[in-house]
MDAnalysis code that builds the backbone (N, CA, C; Angstrom):
import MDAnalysis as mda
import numpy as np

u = mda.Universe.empty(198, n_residues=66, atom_resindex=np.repeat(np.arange(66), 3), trajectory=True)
u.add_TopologyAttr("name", ["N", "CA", "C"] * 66)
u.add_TopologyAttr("resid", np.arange(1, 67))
u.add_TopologyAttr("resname", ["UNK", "UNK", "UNK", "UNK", "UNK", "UNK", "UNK", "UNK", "UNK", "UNK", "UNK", "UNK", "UNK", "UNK", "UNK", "UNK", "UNK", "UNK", "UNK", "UNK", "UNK", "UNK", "UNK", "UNK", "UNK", "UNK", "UNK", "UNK", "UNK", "UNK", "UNK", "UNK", "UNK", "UNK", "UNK", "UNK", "UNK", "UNK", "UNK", "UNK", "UNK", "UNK", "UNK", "UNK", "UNK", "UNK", "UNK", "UNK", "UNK", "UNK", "UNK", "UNK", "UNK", "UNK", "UNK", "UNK", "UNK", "UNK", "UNK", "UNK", "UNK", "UNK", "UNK", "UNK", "UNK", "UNK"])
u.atoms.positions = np.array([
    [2.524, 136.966, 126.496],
    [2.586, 138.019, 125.490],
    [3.529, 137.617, 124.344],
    [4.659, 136.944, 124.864],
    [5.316, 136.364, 123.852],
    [4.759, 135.319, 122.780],
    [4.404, 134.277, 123.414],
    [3.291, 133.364, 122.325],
    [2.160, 134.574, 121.376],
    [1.766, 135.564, 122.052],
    [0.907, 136.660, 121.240],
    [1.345, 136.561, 119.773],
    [2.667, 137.387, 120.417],
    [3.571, 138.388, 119.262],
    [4.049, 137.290, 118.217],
    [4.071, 135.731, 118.191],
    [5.044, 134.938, 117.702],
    [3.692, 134.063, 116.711],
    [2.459, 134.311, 117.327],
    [1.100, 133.599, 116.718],
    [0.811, 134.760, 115.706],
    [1.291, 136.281, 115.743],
    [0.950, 137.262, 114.927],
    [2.063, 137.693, 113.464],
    [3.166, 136.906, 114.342],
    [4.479, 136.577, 113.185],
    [4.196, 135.777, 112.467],
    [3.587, 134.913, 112.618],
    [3.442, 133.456, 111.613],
    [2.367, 133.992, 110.658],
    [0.778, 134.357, 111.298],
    [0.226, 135.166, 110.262],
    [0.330, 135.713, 109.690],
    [1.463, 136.826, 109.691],
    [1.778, 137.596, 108.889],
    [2.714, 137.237, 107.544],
    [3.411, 136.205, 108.041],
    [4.137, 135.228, 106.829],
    [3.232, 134.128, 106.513],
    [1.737, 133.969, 106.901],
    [1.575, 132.854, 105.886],
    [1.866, 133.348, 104.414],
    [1.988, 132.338, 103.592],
    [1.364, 132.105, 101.832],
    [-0.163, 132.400, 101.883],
    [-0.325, 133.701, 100.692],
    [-1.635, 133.762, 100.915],
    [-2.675, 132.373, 100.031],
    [-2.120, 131.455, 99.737],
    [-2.275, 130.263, 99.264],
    [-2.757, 129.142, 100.173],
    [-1.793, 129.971, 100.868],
    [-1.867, 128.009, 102.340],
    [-2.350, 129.283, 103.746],
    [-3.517, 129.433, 103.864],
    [-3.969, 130.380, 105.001],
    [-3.683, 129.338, 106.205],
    [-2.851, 129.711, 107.484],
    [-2.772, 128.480, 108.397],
    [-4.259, 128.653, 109.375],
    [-4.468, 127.667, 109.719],
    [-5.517, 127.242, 110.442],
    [-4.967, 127.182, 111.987],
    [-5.773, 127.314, 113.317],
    [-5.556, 127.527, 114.945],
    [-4.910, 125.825, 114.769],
    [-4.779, 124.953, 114.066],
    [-4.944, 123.454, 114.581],
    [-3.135, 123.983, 113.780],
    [-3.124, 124.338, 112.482],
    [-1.378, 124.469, 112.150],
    [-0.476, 124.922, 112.688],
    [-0.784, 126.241, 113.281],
    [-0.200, 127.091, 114.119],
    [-0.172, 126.621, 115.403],
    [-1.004, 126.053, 116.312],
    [-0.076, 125.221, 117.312],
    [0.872, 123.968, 116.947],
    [0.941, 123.097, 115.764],
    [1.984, 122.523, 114.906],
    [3.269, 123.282, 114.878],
    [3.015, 124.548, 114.660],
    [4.227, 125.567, 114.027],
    [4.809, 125.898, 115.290],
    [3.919, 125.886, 116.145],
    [4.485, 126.559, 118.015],
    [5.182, 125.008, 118.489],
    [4.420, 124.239, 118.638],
    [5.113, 123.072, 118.946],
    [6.391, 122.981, 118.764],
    [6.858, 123.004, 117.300],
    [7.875, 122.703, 116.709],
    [9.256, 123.494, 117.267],
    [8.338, 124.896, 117.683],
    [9.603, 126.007, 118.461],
    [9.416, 125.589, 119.495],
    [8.900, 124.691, 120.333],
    [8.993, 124.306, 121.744],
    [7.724, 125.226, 122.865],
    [6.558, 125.403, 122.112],
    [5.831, 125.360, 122.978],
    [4.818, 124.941, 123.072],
    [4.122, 124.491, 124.035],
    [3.398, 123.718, 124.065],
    [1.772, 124.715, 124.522],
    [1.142, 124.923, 123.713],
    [-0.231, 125.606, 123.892],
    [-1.680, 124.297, 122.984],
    [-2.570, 124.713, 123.471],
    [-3.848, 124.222, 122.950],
    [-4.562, 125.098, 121.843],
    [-5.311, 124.203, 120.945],
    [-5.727, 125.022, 120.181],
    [-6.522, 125.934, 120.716],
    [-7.311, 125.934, 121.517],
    [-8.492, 126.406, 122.195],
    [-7.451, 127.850, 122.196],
    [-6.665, 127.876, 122.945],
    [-5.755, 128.847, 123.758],
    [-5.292, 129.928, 122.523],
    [-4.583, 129.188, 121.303],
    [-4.382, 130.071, 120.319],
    [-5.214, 130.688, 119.709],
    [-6.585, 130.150, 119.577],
    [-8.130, 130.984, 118.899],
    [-8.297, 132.414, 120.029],
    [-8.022, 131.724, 120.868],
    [-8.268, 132.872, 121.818],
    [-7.298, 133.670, 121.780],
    [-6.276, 133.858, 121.662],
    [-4.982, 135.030, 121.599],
    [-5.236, 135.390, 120.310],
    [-5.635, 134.853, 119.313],
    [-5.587, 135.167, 117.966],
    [-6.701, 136.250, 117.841],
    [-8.092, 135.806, 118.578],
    [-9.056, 136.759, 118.163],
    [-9.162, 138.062, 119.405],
    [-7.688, 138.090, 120.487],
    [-7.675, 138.500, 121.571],
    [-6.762, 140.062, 120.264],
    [-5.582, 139.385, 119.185],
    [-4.981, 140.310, 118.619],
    [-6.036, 140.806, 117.568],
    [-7.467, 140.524, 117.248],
    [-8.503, 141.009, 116.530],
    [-7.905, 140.192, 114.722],
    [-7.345, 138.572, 115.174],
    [-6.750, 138.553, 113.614],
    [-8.301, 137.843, 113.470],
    [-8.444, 137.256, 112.105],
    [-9.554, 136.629, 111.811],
    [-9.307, 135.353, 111.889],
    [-10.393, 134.744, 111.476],
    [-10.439, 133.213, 111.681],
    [-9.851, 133.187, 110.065],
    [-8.869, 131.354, 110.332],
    [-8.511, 131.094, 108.760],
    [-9.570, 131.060, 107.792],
    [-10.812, 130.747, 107.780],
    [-11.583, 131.093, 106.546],
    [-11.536, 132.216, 106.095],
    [-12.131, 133.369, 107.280],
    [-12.249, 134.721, 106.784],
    [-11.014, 134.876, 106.589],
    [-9.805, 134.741, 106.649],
    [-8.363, 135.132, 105.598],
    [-8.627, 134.840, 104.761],
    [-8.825, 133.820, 104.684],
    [-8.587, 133.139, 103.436],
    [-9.914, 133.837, 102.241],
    [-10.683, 133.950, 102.679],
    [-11.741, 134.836, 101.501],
    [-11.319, 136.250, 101.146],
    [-10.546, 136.835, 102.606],
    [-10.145, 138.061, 102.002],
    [-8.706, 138.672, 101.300],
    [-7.888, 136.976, 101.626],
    [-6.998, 137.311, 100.359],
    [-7.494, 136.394, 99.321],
    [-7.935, 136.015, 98.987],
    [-8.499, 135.450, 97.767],
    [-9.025, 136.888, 96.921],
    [-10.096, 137.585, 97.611],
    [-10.644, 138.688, 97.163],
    [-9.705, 139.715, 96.725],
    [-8.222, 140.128, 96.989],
    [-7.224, 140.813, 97.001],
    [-6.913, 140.658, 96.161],
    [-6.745, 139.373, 95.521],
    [-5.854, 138.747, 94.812],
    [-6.764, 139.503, 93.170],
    [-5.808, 139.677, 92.322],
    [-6.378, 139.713, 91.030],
    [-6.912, 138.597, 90.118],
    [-7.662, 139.339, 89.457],
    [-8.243, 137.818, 88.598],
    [-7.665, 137.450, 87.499],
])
């Protein structure tokens, strides 16, 4: 549950510029010392209902003003 809450922290601080991808975010977990698979984070990610990095990424693009 902890890896959950800490994969839903990072999303929430990406740059809506640099949308992170399941392959960055285990990079970003690594780095705090844990060791998960990407496979594992897609799955907690779409377990917290976040979207996949494309669909972020189109819907802050769309947010964004022109």
């Amino acid at each position: 549950e902890a890896v959950r809450q800490r994969i839903k922290k990072l999303i929430d601080a990406e740059d809506p510029q640099k949308v992170l991808s399941d392959d960055q975010l285990v990079k970003a977990l690594k780095a705090e010392g844990i060791d998960i698979a990407r496979r594992t984070v897609a799955k907690y990610r779409e377990s917290l209902r976040i979207a996949s990095s494309v669909q972020r990424r189109r819907e802050k693009r769309a947010a964004m003003p022109a």
